[in-house]
Structures are given as C-alpha cells and as structure tokens.
C-alpha positions as CSV (number, residue, x, y, z in Angstrom):
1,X,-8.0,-26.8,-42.5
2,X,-7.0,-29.1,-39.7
3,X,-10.1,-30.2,-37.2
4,X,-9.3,-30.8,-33.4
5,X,-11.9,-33.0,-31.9
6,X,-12.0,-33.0,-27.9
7,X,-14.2,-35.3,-26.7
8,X,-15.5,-35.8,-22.7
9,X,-17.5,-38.0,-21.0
10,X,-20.1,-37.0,-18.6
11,X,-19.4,-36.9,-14.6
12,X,-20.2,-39.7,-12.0
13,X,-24.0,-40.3,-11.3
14,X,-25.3,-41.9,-8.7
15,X,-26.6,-44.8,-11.3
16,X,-23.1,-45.3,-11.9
17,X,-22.4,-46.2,-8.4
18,X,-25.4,-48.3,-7.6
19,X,-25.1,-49.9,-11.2
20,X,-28.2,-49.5,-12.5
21,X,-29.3,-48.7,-16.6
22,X,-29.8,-45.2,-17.0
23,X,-29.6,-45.3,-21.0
24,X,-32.2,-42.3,-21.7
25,X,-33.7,-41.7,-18.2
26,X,-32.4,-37.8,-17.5
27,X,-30.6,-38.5,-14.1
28,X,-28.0,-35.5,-12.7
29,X,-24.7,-35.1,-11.5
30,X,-24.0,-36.0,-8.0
31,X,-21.5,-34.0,-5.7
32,X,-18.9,-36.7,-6.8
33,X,-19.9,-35.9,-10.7
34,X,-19.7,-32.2,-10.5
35,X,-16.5,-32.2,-8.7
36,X,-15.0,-33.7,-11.5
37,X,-16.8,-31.8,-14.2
38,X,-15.1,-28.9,-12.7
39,X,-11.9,-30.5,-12.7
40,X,-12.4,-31.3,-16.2
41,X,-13.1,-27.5,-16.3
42,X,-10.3,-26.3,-15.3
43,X,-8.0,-28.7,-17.2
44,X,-9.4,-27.8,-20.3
45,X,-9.9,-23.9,-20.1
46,X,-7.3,-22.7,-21.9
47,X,-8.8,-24.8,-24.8
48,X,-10.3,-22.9,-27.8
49,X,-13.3,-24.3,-28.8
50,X,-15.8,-22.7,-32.3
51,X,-18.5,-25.3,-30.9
52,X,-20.1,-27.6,-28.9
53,X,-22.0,-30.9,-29.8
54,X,-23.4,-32.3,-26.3
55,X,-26.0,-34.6,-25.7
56,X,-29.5,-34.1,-24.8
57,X,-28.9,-35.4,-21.1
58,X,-28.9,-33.6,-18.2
59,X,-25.6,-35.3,-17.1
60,X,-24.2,-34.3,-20.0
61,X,-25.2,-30.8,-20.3
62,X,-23.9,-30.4,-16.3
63,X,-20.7,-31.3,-17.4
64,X,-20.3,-29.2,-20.6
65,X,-21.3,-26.0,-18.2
66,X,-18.8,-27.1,-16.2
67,X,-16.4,-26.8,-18.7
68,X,-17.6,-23.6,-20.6
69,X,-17.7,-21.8,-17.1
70,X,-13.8,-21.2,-18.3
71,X,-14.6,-19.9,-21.7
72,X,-16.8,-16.7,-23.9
73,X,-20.3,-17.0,-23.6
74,X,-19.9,-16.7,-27.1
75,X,-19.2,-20.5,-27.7
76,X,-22.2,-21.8,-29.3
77,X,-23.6,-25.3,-28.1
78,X,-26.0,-27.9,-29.5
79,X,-27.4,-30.3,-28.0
80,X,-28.3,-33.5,-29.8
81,X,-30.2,-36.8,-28.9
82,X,-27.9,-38.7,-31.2
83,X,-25.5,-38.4,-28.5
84,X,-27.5,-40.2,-26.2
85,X,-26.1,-43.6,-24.2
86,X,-28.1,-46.4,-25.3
87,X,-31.6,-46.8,-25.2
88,X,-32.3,-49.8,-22.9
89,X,-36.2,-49.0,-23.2
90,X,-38.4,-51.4,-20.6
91,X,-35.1,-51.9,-18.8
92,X,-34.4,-48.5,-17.8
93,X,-34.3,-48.5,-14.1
94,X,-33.4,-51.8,-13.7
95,X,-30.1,-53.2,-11.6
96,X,-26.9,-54.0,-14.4
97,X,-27.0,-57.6,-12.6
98,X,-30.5,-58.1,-13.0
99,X,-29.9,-57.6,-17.1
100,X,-27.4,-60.6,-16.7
101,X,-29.0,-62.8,-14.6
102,X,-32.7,-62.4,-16.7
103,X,-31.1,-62.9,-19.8
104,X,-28.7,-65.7,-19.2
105,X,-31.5,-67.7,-17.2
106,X,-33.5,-66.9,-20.3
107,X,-30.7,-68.6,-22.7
108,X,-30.9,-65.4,-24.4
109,X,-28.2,-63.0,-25.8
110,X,-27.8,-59.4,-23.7
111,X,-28.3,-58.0,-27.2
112,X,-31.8,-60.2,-27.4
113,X,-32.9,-59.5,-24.3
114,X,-32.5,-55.3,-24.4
115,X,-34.5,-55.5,-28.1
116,X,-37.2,-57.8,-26.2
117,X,-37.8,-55.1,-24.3
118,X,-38.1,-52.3,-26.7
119,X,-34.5,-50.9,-26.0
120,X,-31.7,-50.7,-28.6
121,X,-30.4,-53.6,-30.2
122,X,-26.5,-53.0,-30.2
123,X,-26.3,-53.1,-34.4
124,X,-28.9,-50.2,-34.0
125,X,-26.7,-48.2,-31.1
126,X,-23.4,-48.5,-32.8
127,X,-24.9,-47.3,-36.0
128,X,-26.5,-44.1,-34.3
129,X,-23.1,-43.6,-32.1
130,X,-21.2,-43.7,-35.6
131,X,-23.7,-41.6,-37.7
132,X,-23.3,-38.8,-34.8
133,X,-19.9,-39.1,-35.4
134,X,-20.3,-38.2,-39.3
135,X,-22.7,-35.4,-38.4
136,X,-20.4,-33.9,-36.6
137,X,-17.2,-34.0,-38.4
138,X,-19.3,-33.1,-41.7
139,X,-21.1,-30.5,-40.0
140,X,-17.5,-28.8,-38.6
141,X,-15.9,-29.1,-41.6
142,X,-18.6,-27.4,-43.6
143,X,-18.6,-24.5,-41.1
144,X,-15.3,-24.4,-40.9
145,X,-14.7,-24.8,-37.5
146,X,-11.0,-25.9,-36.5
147,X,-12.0,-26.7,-32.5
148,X,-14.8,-28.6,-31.5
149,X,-15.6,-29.9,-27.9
150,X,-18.1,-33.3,-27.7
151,X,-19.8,-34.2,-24.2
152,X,-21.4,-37.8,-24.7
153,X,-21.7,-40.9,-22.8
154,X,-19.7,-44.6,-22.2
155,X,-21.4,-46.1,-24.6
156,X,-21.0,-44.0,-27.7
157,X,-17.3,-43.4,-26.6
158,X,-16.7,-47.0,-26.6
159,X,-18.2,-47.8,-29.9
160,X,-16.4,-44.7,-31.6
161,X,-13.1,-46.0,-30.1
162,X,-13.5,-49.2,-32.3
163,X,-14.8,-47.4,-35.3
164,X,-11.7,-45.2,-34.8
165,X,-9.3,-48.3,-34.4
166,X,-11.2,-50.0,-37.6
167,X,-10.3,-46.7,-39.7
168,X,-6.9,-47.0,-38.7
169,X,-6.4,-43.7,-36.6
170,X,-3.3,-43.8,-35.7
171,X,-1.8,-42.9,-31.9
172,X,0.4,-39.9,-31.2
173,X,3.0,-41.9,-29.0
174,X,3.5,-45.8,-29.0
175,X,3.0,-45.8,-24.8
176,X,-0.7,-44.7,-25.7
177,X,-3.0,-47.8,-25.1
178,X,-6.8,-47.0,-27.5
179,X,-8.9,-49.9,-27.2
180,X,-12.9,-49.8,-26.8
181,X,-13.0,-49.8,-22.9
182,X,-15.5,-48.2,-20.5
183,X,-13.9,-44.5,-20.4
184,X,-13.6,-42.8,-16.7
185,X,-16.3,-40.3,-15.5
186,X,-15.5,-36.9,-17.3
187,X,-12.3,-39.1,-19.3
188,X,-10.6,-36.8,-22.3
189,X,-10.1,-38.0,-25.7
190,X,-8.2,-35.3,-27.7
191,X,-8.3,-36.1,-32.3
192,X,-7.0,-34.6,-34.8
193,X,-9.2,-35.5,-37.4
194,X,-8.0,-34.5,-40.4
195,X,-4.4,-36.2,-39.6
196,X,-6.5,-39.0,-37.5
197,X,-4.4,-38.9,-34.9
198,X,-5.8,-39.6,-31.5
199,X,-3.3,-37.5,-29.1
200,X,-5.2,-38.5,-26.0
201,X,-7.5,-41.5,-24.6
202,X,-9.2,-41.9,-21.7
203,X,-7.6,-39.7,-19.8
204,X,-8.4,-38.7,-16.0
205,X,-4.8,-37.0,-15.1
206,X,-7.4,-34.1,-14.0
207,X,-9.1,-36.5,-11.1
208,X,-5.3,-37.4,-9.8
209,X,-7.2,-36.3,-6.0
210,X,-9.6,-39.2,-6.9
211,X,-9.5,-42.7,-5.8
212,X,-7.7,-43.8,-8.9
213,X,-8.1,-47.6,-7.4
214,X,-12.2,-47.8,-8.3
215,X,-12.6,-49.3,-11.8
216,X,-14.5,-47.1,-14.4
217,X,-18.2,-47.1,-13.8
218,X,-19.8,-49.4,-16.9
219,X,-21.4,-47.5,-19.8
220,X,-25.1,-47.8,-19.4
C-alpha cells in the first residue's frame, strides 16, 4: 500500500526575524506566521490526511491547526518532541551572530561550542531528526495509513533532505532542485515513500502575496 508523506514547516516567528536560537524555547506565531499557516491551509485542504505527526512546539502546533481548520475533526494528531528543532541548550535566547562570533573567537567548531553548552551536538540532532523519520514511516505503515501530514522545524527538514538524497529518492521531474537548504516558513515537501519519490520540495507557491525577495529565515 503506497504511503504519501506531506511534510510542512512551521510559520514565521519573530525569532526568525530578529535571528536569534529558539531550538526548544516554545515561542508563537506572529501575525506574519499565521498568515501563512493559513495560506498553507488553504493550499492543502483538499488533501486527505489518516494522521498527523507534529512537533511538541507551539509554533508547530499553530501551524498544523491552521491546516486541519480545512479538514474532519476526525483526523487524529500526535504530537512528538522528536520533532523538535535542535536543542541549543545554554544558548537558547542568544543572537545567531553571537554563536559565530563566540565560537570562532574561541577557535572552536559551531558544533563544539553548542555541546559546551549543553545543547545538541549535530551527530546527536541528525540522529534524532532521522530516527523520527523511521518512527514515523514504521508507525504508518503498520497502521496502515496511506496519507500522513508532518509539521516540524528547519532543522530536521534539512537533515532529512540529505538522508533522503543519501538513500537515493529520486525526484518527480528533472527541473526539481532537493538539496539540504534552509526550507521557507510553512515550505511543502510532498513523498511518496513507498516509490521514494519526492514530488515536491520547498515549496512556497502558496505565499506568492509574500515578499519572495527575503531569503529563508535560518533553521534554529
């Protein structure tokens, strides 16, 4: 039985804007952010989905709402911490700049200088990111659930894009470009597992209203 895998990033925050790392602290949806989840809404309501699999988040549960606002209550949702963005523990709260400038004056890696300060390392991120993934997929396929909608962060998108490019999914049309970049605020990846095809990446044709100008905000 085939398994469609729609996944969604969360909505703009106002620690996107100013740069600073949210990682685990449980910040909202600004009026940008919600604007866009309900774009993102309406772009994907006449999607069937069995399930949900959203992270923990505030952010992240604002913009799944957003998008089951268009669809029976009936459609179950779960939300797990494995889904979380990256834990940057002692850091959290701090300016994105300030992470480069401490570490590099430092002469220590990024990497280095998160784990110093009790946050993830990125071996440790990237291993949770891809064991969600397996949960989910294994937990789909043993319900038997053909639909499923994901609602994560930038940073476990990013590390699933190169764990999908290292398993050789394949792309549905040559003019699609996958490569493990920061995703747009409420950006849709569309899979078809069981064929791994990835039929869409990164895409923001919902947000077409939107300054498309302003670079992706980074994945912390």
């Amino acid at each position: 039985m085939p398994l469609q895998v729609t996944l969604v990033r969360h909505g703009n925050t106002d620690a996107n804007n100013e740069r600073w790392l949210q990682g685990h602290v449980d910040t909202e949806l600004n009026k940008n952010g919600l604007n866009q989840a309900a774009c993102c809404g309406e772009r994907l309501k006449t999607a069937s989905y069995d399930h949900v699999y959203c992270s923990d988040l505030k952010r992240c549960k604002q913009t799944a709402a957003a998008i089951l606002a268009h669809h029976s209550p009936d459609v179950s949702i779960e939300y797990l911490p494995i889904l979380r963005e990256r834990d940057f523990g002692k850091l959290s709260r701090q300016p994105l700049k300030y992470l480069f400038s401490e570490s590099q004056q430092q002469g220590l890696s990024m990497d280095q200088f998160i784990s110093n300060h009790q946050g993830e390392s990125e071996l440790t991120f990237r291993s949770r990111a891809i064991s969600a993934w397996n949960f989910i997929i294994d937990d789909a396929q043993k319900k038997q659930y053909q639909s499923v909608l994901v609602v994560t962060h930038g940073g476990p998108l990013k590390y699933l894009t190169s764990y999908w490019i290292d398993n050789e999914f394949k792309v549905e049309c040559e003019d699609l470009k996958v490569a493990p970049v920061a995703q747009g605020n409420t950006a849709v990846t569309r899979i078809n597992v069981t064929e791994k095809i990835i039929h869409e990446f990164n895409s923001t044709s919902h947000l077409q209203n939107q300054n498309s100008n302003q670079p992706p905000p980074p994945a912390v």
